[in-house]
C-alpha beads as a LAMMPS data file, in Angstrom:
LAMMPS data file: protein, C-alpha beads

306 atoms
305 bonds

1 atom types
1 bond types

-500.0 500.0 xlo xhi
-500.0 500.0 ylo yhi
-500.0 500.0 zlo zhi

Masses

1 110.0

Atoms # bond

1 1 1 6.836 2.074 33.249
2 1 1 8.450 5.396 32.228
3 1 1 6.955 7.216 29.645
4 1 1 9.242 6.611 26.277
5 1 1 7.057 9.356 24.573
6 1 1 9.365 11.810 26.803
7 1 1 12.443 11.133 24.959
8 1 1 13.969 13.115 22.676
9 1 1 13.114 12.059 18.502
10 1 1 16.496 10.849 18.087
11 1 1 16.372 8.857 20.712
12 1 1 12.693 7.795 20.298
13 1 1 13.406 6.229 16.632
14 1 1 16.483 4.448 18.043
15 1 1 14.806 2.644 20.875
16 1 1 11.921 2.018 18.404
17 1 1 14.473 -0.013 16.269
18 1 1 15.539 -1.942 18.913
19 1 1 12.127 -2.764 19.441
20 1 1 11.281 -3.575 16.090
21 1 1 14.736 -5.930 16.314
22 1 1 13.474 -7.487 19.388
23 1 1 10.430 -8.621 18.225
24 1 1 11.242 -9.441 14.604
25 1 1 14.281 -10.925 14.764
26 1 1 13.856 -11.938 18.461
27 1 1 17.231 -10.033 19.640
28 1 1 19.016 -6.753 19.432
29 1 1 22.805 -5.460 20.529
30 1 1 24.770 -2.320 21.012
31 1 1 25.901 -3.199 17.226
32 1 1 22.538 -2.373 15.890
33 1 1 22.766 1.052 16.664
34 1 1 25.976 1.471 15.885
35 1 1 25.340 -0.153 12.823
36 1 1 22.272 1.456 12.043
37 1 1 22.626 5.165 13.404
38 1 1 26.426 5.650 13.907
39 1 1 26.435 6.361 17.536
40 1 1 29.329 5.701 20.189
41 1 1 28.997 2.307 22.301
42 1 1 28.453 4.884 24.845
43 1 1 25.289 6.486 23.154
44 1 1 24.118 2.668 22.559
45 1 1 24.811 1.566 25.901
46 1 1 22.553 4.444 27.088
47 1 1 19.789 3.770 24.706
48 1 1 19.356 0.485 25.648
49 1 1 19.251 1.508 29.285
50 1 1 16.416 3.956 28.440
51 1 1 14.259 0.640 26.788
52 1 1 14.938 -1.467 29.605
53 1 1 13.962 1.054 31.748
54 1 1 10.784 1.980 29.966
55 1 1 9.747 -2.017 29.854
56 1 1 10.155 -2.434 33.800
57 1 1 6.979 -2.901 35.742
58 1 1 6.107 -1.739 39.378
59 1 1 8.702 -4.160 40.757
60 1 1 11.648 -3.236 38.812
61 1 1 11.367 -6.381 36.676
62 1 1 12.362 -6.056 33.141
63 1 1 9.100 -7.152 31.249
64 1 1 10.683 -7.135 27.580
65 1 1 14.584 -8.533 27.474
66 1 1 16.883 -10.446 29.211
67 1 1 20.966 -10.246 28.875
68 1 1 22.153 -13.074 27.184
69 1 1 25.983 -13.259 29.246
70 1 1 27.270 -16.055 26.462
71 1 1 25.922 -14.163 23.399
72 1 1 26.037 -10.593 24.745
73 1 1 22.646 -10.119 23.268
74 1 1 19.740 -8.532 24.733
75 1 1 16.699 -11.264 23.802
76 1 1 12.934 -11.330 24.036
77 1 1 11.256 -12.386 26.937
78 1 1 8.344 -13.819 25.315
79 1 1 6.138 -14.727 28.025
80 1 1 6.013 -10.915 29.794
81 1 1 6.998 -9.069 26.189
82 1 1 5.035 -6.015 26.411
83 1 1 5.594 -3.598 23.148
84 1 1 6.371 -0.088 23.834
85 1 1 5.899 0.865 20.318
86 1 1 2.732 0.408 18.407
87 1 1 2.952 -0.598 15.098
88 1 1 0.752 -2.231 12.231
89 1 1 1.055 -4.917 10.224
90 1 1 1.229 -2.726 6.998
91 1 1 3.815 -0.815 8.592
92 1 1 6.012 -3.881 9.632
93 1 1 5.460 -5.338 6.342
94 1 1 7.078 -2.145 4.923
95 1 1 9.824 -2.251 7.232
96 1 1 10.641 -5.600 6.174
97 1 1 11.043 -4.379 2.752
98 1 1 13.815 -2.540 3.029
99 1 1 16.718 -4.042 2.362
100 1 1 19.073 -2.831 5.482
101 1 1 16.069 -4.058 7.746
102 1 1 15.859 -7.142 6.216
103 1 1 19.564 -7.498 6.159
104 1 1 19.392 -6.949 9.692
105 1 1 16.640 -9.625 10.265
106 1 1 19.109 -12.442 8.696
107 1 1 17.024 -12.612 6.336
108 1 1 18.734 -11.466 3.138
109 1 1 21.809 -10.245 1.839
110 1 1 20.644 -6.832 0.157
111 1 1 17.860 -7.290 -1.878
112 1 1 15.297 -7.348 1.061
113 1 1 11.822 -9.610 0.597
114 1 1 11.323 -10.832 -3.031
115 1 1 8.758 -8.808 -4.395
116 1 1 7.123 -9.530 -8.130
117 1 1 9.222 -7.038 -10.497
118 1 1 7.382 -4.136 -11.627
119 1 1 6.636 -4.432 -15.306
120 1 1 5.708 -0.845 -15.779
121 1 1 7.547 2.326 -14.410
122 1 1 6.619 5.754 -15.245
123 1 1 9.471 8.341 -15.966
124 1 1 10.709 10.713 -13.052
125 1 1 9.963 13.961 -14.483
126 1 1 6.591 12.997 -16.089
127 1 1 5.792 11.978 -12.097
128 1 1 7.151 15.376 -11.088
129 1 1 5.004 17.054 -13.407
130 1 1 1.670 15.664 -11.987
131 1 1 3.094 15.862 -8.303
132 1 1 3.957 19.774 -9.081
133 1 1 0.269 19.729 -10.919
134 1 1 -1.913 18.388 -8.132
135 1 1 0.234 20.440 -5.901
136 1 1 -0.265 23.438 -7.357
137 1 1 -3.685 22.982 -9.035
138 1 1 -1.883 23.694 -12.791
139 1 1 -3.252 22.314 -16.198
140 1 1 -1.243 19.899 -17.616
141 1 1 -0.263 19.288 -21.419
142 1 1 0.591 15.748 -22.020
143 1 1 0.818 13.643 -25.119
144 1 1 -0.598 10.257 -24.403
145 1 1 -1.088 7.245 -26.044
146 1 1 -4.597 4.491 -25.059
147 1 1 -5.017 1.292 -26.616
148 1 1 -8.152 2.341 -28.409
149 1 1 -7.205 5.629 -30.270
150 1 1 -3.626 5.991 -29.738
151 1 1 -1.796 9.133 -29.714
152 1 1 -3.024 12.425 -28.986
153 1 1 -2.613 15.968 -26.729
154 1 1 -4.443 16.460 -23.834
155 1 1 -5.068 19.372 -21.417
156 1 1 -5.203 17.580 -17.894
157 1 1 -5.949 18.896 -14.461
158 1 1 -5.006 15.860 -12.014
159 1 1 -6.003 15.720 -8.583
160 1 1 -4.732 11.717 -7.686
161 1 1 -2.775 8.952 -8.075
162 1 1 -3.488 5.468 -7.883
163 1 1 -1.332 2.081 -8.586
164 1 1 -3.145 -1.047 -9.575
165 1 1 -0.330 -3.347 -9.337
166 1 1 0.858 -2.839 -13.031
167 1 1 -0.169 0.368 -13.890
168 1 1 0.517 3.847 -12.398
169 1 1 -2.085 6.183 -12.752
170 1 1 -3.444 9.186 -12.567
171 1 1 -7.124 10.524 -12.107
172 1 1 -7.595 13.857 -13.911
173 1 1 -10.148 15.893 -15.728
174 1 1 -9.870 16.506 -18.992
175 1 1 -10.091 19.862 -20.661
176 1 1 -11.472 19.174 -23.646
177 1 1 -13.646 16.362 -22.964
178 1 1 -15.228 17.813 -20.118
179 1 1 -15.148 14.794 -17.707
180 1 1 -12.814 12.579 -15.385
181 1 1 -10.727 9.707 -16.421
182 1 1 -8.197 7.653 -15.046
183 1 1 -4.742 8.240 -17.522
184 1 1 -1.843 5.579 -17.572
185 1 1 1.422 7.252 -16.608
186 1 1 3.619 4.919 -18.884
187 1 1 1.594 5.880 -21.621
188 1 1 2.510 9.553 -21.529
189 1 1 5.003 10.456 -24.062
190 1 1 5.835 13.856 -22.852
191 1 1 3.864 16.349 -20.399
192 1 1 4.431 20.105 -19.878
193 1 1 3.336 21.688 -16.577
194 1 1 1.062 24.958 -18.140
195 1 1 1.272 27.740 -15.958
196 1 1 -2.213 30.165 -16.577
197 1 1 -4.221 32.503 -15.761
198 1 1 -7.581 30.508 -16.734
199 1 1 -9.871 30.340 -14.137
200 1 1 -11.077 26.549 -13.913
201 1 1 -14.310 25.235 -13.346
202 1 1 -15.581 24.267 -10.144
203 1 1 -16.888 21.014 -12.032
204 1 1 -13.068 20.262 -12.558
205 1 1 -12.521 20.188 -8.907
206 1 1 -11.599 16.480 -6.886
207 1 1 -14.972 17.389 -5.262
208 1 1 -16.970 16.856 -8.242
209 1 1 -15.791 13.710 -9.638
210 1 1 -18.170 11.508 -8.887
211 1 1 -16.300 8.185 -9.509
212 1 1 -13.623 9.177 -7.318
213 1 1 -16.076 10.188 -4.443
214 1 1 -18.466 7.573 -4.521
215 1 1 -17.658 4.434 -2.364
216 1 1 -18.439 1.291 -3.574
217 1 1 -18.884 -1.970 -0.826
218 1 1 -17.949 -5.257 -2.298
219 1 1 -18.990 -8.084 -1.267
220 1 1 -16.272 -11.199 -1.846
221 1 1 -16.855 -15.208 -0.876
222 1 1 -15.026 -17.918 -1.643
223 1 1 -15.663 -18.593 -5.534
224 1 1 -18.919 -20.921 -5.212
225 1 1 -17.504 -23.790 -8.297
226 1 1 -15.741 -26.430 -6.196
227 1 1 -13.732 -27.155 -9.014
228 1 1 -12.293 -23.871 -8.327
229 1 1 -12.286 -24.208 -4.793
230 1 1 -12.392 -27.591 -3.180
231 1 1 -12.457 -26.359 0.299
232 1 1 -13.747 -22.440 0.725
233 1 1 -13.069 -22.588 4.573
234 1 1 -9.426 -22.368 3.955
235 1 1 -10.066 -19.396 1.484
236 1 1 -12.621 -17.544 4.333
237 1 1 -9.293 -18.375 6.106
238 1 1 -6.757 -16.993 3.791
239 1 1 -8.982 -13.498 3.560
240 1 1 -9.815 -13.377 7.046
241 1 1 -13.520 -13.125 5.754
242 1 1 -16.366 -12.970 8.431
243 1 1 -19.229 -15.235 8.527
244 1 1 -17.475 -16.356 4.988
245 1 1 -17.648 -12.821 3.447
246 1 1 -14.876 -9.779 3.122
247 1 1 -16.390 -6.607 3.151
248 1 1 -14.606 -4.093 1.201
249 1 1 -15.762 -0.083 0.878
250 1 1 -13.264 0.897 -2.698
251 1 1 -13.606 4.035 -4.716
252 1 1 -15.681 3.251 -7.763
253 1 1 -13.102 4.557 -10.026
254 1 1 -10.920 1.801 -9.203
255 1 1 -13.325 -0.952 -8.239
256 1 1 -12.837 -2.543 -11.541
257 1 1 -8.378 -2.158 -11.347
258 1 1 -8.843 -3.652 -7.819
259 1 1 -11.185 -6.605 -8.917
260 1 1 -8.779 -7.165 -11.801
261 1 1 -5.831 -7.143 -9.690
262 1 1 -7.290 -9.611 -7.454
263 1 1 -8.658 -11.515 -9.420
264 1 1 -11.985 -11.918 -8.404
265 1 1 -15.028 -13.396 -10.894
266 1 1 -17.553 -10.655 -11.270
267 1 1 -19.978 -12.790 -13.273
268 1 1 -23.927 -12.735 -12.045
269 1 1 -23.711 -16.688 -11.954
270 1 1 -20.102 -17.206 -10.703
271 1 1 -18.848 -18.475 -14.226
272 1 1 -16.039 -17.800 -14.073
273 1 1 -13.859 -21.716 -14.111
274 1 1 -10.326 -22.021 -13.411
275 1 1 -7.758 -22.326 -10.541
276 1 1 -6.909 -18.720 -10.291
277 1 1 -10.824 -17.362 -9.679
278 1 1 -10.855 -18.664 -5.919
279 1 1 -12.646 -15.378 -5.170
280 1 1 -16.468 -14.145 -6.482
281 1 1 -18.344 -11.063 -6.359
282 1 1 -21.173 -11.844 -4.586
283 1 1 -23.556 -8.275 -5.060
284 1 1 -22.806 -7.919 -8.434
285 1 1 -25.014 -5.296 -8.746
286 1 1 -22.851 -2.662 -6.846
287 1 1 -21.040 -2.046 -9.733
288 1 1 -23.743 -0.865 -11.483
289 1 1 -22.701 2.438 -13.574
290 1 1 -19.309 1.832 -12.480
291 1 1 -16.730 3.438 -15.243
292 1 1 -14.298 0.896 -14.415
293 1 1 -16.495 -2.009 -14.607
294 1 1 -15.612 -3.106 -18.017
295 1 1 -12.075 -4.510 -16.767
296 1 1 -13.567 -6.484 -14.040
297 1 1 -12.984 -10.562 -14.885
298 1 1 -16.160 -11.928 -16.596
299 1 1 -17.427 -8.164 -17.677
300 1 1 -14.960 -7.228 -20.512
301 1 1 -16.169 -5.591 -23.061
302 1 1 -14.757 -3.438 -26.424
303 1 1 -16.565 -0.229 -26.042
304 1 1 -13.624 1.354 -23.450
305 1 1 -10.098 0.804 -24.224
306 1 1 -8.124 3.121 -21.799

Bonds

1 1 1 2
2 1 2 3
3 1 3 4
4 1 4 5
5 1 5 6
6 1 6 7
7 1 7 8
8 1 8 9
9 1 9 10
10 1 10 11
11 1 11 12
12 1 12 13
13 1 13 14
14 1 14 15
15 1 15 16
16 1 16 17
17 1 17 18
18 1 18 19
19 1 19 20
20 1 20 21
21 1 21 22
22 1 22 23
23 1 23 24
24 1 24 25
25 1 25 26
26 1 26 27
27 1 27 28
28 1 28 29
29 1 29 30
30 1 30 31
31 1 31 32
32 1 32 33
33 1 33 34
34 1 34 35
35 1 35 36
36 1 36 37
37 1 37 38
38 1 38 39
39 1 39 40
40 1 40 41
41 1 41 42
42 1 42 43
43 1 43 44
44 1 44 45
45 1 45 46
46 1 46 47
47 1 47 48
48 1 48 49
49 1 49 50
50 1 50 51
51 1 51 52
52 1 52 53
53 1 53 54
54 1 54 55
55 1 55 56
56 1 56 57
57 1 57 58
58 1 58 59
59 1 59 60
60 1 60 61
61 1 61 62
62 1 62 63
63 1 63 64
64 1 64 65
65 1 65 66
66 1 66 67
67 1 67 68
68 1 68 69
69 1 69 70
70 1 70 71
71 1 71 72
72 1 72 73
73 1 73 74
74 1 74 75
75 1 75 76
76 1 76 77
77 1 77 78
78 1 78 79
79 1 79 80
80 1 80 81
81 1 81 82
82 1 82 83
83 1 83 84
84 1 84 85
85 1 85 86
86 1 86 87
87 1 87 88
88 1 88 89
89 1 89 90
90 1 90 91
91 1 91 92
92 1 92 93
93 1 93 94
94 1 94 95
95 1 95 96
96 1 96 97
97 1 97 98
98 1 98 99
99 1 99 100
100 1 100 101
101 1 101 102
102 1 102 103
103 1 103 104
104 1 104 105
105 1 105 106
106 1 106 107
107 1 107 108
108 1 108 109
109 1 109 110
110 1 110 111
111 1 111 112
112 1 112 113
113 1 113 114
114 1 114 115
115 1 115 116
116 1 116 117
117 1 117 118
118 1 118 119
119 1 119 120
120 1 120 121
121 1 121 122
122 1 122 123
123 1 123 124
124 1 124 125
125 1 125 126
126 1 126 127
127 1 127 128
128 1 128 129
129 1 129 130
130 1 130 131
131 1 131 132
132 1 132 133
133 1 133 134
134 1 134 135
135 1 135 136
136 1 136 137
137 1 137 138
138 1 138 139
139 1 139 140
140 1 140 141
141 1 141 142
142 1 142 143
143 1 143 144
144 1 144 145
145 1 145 146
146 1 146 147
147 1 147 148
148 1 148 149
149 1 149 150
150 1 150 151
151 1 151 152
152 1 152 153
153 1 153 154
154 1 154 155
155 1 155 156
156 1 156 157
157 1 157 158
158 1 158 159
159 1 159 160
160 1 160 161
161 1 161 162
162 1 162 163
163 1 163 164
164 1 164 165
165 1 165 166
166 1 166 167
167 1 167 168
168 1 168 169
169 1 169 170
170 1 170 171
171 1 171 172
172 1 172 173
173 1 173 174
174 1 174 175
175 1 175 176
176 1 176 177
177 1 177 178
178 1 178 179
179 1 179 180
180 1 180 181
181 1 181 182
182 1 182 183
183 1 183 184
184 1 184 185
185 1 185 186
186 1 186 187
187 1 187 188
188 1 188 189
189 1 189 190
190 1 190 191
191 1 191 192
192 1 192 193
193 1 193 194
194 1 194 195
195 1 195 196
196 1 196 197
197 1 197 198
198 1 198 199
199 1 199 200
200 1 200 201
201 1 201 202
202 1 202 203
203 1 203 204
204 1 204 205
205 1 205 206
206 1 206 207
207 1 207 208
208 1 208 209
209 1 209 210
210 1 210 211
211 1 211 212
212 1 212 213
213 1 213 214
214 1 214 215
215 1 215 216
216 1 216 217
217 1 217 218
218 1 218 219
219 1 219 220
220 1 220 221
221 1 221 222
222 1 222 223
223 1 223 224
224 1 224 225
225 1 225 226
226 1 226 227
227 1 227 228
228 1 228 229
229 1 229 230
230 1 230 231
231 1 231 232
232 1 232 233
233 1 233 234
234 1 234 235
235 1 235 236
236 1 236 237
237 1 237 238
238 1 238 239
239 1 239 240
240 1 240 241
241 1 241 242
242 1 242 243
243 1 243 244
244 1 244 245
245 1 245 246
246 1 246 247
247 1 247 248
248 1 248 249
249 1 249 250
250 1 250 251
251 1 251 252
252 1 252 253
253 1 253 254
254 1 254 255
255 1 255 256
256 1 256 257
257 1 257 258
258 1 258 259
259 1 259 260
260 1 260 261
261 1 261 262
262 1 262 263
263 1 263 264
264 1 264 265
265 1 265 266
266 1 266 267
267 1 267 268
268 1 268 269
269 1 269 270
270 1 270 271
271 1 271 272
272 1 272 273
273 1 273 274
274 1 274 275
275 1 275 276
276 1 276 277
277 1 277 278
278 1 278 279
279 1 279 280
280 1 280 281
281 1 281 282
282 1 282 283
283 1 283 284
284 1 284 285
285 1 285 286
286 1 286 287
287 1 287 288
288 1 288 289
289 1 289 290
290 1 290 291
291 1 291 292
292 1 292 293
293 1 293 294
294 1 294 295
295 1 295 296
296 1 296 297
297 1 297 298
298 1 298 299
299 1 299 300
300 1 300 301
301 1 301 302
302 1 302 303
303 1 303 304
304 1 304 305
305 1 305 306
């Protein structure tokens, strides 16, 4: 096989689409370039000479696609298909989410894979600012609003972000309160990048939160109440779990947004009853002194509002 890894970038990504078209949709044609990248039927005609090429084995047989004379498509050759291109599932799943792709893929008009809507969206600048912060390693002035005390000004320096599904956030140290905390971006009313002189504390520093570095591993099973789940193989299944457990290293920041997100009954005794708790923390004890603990299902509590 020749190496593809040779070829120019432009050409690279374009025979990487075809690829992606050949094994996702099971097909590709000189129109998908043209469609996709605006090139001549020329350019298109040589790029698909350049994957054939590159999928031929020692014999000269083409390993990956076969020319379709009725059609005029180039399709898969399933039992030889050898991908050129590696790619992960994560990746594909993006790919598949955007809406040309997916257009592409038959399967969509424009509004690529339904997705659940986003109830909460932060406002562009206020994510500029703490891009530009972080960045730059400025202070940031922001009035925010939390559930338990409501509004107030705060002195930030931000060093992450993280999304829990609902929520945008950010993980910063606060100025005045000497300590990390994880900040809501919807709930910022305004924010003002501060631009200083101040030298800042080496205890302010990502290094040195503690939450953020320390890795939690959660153990999940299949929720134990078989009124919650009649038949746990299916769930091991559905999680590809090993030897019925998923392993799962998290930051302990966000252990407790994760485990809320998904769901998952954090109760000592599986307690937890109802449909929707198929999942259950089985060492409940690594979220000891966990920050984030307190939003976990089954270990709410009052004391920590934001």
């Amino acid at each position: 096989m020749n190496n593809i890894k040779d070829l120019p970038i432009n050409i690279y990504e374009r025979l990487e689409y075809l690829e992606f078209m050949l094994r996702f949709r099971g097909w590709f044609s000189r129109l998908d370039l043209k469609d996709r990248f605006g090139i001549s039927d020329a350019a298109a005609t040589r790029d698909i000479s350049h994957y054939r090429k590159s999928a031929k084995n020692k014999d000269e047989e083409d390993l990956n696609v076969t020319f379709n004379q009725v059609t005029k498509k180039y399709e898969i050759k399933d039992d030889t298909f050898f991908p050129l291109f590696d790619i992960s599932i994560n990746h594909a799943l993006s790919k598949i989410r955007n809406p040309k792709i997916c257009e592409a893929l038959d399967m969509g008009e424009c509004n690529g894979v339904l997705a659940f809507p986003r109830l909460s969206i932060p406002k562009l600048d206020d994510l500029s600012n703490i891009t530009r912060a972080i960045s730059n390693e400025h202070t940031l002035k922001v009035d925010y609003h939390s559930v338990g005390n409501g509004h107030s000004t705060k002195k930030l320096l931000p060093h992450s972000i993280f999304d829990n599904g609902i929520h945008w956030y950010m993980r910063a140290y606060d100025l005045e309160k000497e300590k990390f905390r994880s900040y809501a971006l919807t709930r910022i009313v305004a924010s003002k990048i501060i631009i200083s002189d101040e030298i800042k504390a080496n205890k302010s520093s990502k290094s040195r939160d503690e939450s953020w570095n320390r890795i939690v591993n959660l153990e999940i099973v299949p929720h134990p109440n078989r009124k919650n789940v009649k038949n746990p193989e299916t769930i091991a299944l559905d999680f590809n779990m090993e030897n019925g457990v998923l392993k799962l290293p998290v930051r302990a920041a966000v252990a407790g947004f994760w485990l809320a997100m998904w769901t998952i009954d954090c109760t000592k005794d599986h307690s937890l009853e109802g449909y929707q708790y198929q999942l259950w923390l089985r060492n409940h004890d690594s979220l000891y002194d966990v920050d984030s603990r307190s939003i976990a299902p089954g270990l709410s509590d009052y004391n920590k509002n934001d």
